[in-house]
C-alpha positions in Angstrom: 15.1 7.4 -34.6 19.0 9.2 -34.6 18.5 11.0 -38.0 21.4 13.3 -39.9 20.6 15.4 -43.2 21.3 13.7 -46.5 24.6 14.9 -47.1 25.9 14.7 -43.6 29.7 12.6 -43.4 28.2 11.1 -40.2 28.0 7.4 -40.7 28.3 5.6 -37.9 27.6 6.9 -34.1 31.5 6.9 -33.6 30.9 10.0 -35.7 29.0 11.7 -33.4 31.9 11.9 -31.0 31.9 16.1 -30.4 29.1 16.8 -32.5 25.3 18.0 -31.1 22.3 15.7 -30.8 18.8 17.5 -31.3 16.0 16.6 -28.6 12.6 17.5 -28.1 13.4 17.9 -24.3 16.0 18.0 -21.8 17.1 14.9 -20.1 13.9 13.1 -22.0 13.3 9.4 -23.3 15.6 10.5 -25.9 18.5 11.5 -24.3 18.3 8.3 -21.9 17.7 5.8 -25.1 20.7 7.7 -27.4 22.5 7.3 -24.1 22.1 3.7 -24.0 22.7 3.3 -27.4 26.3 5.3 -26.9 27.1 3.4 -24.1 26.8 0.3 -26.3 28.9 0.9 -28.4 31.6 2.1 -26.3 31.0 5.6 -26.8 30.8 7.7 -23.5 27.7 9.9 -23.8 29.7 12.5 -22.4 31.9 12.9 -25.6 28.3 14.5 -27.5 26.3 17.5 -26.7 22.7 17.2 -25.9 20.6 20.4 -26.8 17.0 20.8 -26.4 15.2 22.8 -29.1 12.6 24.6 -27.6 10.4 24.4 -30.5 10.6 20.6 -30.1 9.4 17.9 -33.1 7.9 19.9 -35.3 11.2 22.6 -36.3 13.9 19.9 -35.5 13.9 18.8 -39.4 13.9 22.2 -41.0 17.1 23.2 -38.0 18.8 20.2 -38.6 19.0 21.0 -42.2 20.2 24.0 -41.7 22.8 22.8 -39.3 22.0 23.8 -36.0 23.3 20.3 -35.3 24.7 17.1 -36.5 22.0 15.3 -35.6 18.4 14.7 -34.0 15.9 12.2 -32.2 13.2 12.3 -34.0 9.9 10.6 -33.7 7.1 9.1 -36.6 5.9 10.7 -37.7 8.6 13.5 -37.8 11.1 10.6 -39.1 9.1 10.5 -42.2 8.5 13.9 -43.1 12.5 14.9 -42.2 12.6 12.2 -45.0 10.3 13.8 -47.3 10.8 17.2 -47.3 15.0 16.9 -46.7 16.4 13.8 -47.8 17.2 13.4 -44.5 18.3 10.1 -43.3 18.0 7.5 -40.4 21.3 6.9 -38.8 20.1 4.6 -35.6 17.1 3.0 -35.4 16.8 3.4 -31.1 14.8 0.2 -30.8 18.1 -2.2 -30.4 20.3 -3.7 -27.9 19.8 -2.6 -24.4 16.4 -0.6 -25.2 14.6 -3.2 -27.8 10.7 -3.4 -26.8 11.1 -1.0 -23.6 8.2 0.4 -23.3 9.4 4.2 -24.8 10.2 1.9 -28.1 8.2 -1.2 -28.1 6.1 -2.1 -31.6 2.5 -3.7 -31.4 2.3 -6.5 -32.1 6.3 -6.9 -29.9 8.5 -8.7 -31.9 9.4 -12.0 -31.7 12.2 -14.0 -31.2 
């Protein structure tokens, strides 16, 4: 998942457009699926800035609230607790168009239809 804290004014991933993305590692299954997701959309993922944290899933709810970026990839269940603990909220789900059921994002049983 793209989360963003509660209050953020992003609401849509034209939003992103010059804001930083949160990832658990550099040029990881993140980056490439937010890429792809970007790229849909018409958005360049040149026009966003990918930054590692170094202290990976774990701290990225707790920095993202305290804005070290606009948003982060998150994974469960890191989703749910950024949800818990900070209101935060789910902007993409990264399981749609180009990346549905790759095997980064896939859900057991796969989805049908």
């Amino acid at each position: 998942m793209l989360v963003v804290p509660a209050n953020s004014p992003i609401k849509s991933l034209a939003d992103l457009v010059g804001k930083k993305i949160a990832l658990n590692g550099t040029n990881s299954i993140g980056t490439l699926l937010i890429s792809a997701l970007l790229a849909e959309y018409d958005i360049s993922p040149a026009k966003v800035t990918f930054v590692t944290d170094p202290d990976g899933f774990p701290a990225m709810p707790a920095e993202l609230q305290d804005g070290a970026w606009s948003a982060a990839f998150l994974a469960e269940p890191y989703v749910t607790l950024a949800g818990e603990d900070y209101g935060e909220r789910e902007l993409a789900d990264l399981d749609q168009g180009a990346t549905m059921n790759s095997p980064s994002t896939a859900t057991w049983p796969p989805r049908r239809g």
